[in-house]
N, C-alpha and C positions, 0 to 999 in steps of 0.2 A: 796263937794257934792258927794254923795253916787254914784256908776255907777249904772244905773237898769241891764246895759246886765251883765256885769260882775257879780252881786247878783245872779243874775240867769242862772250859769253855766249847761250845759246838764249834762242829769241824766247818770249815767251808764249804764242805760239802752239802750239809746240814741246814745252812743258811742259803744254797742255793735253789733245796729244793723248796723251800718254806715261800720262796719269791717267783714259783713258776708259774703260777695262773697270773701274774703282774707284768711277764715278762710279752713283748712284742714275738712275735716268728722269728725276726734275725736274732734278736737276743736269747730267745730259746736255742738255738743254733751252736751260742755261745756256751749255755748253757750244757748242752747236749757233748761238746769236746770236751767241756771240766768234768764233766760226770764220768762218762766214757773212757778218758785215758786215764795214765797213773794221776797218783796226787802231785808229780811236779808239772804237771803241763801249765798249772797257776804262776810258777817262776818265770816261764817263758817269756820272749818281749809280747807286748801290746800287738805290734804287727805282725810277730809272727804267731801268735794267739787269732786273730782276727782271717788270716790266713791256715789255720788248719782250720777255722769254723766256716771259712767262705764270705766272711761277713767282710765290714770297711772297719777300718783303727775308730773312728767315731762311735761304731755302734759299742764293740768292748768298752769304750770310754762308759757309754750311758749303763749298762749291764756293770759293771760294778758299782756307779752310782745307785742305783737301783736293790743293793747289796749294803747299800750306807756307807762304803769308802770312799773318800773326799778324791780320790784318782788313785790313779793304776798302781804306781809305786806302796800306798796303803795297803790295795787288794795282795801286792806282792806279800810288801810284810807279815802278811797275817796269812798268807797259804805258806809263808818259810818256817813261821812258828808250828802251822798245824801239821808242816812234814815233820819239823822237826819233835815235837810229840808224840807223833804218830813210832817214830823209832827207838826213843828211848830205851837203852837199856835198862837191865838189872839194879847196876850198879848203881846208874845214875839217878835213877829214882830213888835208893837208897841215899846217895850224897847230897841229893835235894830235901828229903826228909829226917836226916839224921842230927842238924844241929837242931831240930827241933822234937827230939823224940824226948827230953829231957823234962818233961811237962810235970806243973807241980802237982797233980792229980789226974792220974792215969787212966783210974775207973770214970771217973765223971767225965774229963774232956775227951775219952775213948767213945765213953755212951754218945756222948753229942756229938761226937762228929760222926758217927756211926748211924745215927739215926735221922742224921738229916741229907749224907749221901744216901739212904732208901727213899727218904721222901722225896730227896730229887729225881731219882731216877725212874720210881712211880709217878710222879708229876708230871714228866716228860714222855712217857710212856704214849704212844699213839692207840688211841682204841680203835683207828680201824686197822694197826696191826696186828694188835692183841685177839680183834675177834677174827683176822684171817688163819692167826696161829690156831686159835679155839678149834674152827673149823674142821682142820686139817688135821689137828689131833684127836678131834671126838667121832672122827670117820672110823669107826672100827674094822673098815673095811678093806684100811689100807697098815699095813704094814709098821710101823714106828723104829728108828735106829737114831741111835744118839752117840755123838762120838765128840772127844772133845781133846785139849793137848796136851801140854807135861803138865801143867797144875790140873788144868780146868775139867780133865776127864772125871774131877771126882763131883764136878758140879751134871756132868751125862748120867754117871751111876745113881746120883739122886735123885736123878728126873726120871729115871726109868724104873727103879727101886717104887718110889708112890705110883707113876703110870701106871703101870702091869695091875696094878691093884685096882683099878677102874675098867679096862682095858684089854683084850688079849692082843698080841703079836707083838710087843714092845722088847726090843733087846740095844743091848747097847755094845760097841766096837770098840776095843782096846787101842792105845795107841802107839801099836805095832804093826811095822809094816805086812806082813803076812796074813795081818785079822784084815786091816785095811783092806788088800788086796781081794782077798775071799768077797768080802762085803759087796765091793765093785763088781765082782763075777756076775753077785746073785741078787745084785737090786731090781727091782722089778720099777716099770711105771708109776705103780699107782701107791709104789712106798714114801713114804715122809722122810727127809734125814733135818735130826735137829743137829747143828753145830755150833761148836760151844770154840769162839777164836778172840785172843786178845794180844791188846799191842807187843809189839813184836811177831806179828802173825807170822806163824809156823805154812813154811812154803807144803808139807806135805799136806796139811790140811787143805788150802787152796786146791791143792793138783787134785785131791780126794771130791771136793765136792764140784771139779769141774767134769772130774768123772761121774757121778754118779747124777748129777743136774742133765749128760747128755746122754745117759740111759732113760730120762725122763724122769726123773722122779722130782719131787718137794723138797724145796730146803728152807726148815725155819733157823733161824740166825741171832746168839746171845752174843753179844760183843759189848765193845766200850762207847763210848763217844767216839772216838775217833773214828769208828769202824770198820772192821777188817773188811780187804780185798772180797771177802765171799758174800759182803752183803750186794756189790753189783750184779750178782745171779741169785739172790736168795728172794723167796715169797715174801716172806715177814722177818724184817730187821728189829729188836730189840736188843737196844744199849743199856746199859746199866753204867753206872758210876765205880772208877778203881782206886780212886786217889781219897785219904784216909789221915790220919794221924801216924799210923806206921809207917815202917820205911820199907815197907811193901804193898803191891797192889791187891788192895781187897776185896774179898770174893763175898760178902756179905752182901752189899744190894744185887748181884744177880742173885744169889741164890732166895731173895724176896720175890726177885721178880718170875725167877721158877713155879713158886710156890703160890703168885699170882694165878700165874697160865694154869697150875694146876687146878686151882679153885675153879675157873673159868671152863675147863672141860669138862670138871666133875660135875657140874651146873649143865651144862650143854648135853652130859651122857643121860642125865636125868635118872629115870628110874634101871635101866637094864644097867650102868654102872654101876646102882647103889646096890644091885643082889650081888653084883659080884664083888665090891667090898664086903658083902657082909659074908660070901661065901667063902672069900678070902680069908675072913676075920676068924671065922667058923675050924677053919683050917689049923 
C-alpha cells in the first residue's frame, strides 16, 4: 500500500522556511531569490543562483548545507523532483496509482490511508497560521468570499454553507469568469478572500487573487504541500495532504482541515455566533 505522508514529502520551499531564523544575512539573501522567484530558480547553476541573490558561489554552497543537502547538485535533485510534483497531471497521478488500486481490502486499507493523511495534515498544520486564519474570519466586520477551482469549489460552497451560520456577510464566487470578474469590481479592503488552489494550479485563480490582494483585501490559502503560486501573497497558507489510495487527489484532509478552522472561529465568535446559530437553527 502506497504511504500518502511519505508521497507527499515538503516542498523546498517548505524546508527553507523552517531554516530562516538559522540562516546568516547572505544566506537569507539566498533564501529570499528561492522564495521570491518561480520554483525553477532551484535548477539554476550555483553561480548563477549566487548572482541573482548578490551573494559569492561559497555562500549558496553553505545555505543548502544548512538545508541538509551534501552539495548543490542534491539541493538540484530534489527542487527538480519538487517541480516536477508540483505539475503532475491528471493522468499521471492516476498511472502512478493505478497498479496499485487492486488492494485486497478496500474499506480497511481506504480507512487507513485515509485517516492518516488527516492526521498528517493536522499535525503539520502551523497554529500560528491557523489562529491568523481564526482571526480574519471571526472579524464580522469584514466581508468573507470564498472561491475555489474545477474540483475544489465544492470545498468554498462548504465553507461558506457552515460560515454564514455563525457569521453574516459570507458568500462564495463561482468558477466563472464573469462571477470572478463582478467579485474583483466589488472587493473592498477590509474583505477576506478564502482560496481554495491545487496542484496544477488554475492560472485564473492566481490572476483572481492578485487582483483582489491589490485592492487590498485578505487572502487565506487551502492548498497541498506543494503549494500553489497564491500562497506567496496569501495571509495564512494551509496545506493539506492529496495523495491517497485512489488514483485521484483527495479532498478529504482538506476538507478536515476546513472543519478545523470552522471550529476555531466558532470558539473565537463566542456567544454573538452561537445566537445566530441558534437563530439560524430556529429558522
Amino acid at each position: 500500500m502506497p504511504d500518502p505522508v511519505e508521497r507527499s514529502a515538503p516542498r523546498i520551499s517548505d524546508q527553507i522556511r523552517e531554516h530562516l531564523n538559522d540562516l546568516t544575512p547572505s544566506e537569507r539573501r539566498v533564501a529570499r531569490a528561492l522564495l521570491a522567484g518561480p520554483p525553477t530558480v532551484g535548477l539554476e547553476s550555483s553561480s548563477r543562483l549566487a548572482h541573482r541573490a548578490g551573494v559569492s558561489g561559497p555562500t549558496v554552497s553553505r545555505f543548502v548545507q544548512r538545508l541538509r543537502f551534501e552539495n548543490y547538485a542534491a539541493f538540484q535533485q530534489a527542487t527538480h523532483q519538487d517541480v516536477a510534483d508540483r505539475v503532475m497531471s491528471p493522468v499521471e497521478v492516476y498511472r502512478r496509482h493505478h497498479p496499485q488500486a487492486a488492494v485486497e481490502d478496500v474499506l480497511a486499507e481506504t480507512g487507513n490511508a485515509l485517516s492518516e493523511a488527516v492526521a498528517a495534515t493536522l499535525q503539520a498544520l502551523s497554529p500560528t497560521e491557523l489562529d491568523h486564519a481564526t482571526t480574519l474570519l471571526s472579524d464580522s466586520r469584514r466581508r468573507v468570499i470564498a472561491v475555489g477551482g474545477w474540483f475544489s469549489h465544492v470545498l468554498a460552497d462548504y465553507l461558506v454553507a457552515l460560515l454564514r451560520e455563525f457569521r453574516p456577510g459570507v458568500t462564495s464566487v463561482s468558477p466563472v469568469a464573469s462571477e470572478r470578474a463582478t467579485t474583483i469590481a466589488d472587493v473592498a479592503r477590509r474583505d477576506v478572500v478564502v482560496v481554495f488552489d491545487f496542484r496544477r494550479y488554475e492560472r485564473d485563480t492566481l490572476e483572481f487573487s492578485h487582483a483582489v490582494r491589490d485592492a487590498g483585501a485578505r487572502i487565506i490559502l487551502f492548498t497541498d504541500p506543494w503549494l500553489s503560486p497564491v500562497a506567496d501573497i496569501a495571509d495564512a497558507t494551509l496545506p493539506a495532504q492529496v495523495i491517497g489510495l485512489s488514483p485521484f487527489e483527495i479532498l478529504t484532509p482538506t476538507l478536515a482541515l476546513v472543519e478545523t478552522l470552522l471550529t476555531s472561529v466558532a470558539n473565537a465568535l463566542g456567544d454573538a455566533g452561537q445566537r445566530r446559530f441558534e437563530a439560524f437553527g430556529a429558522m
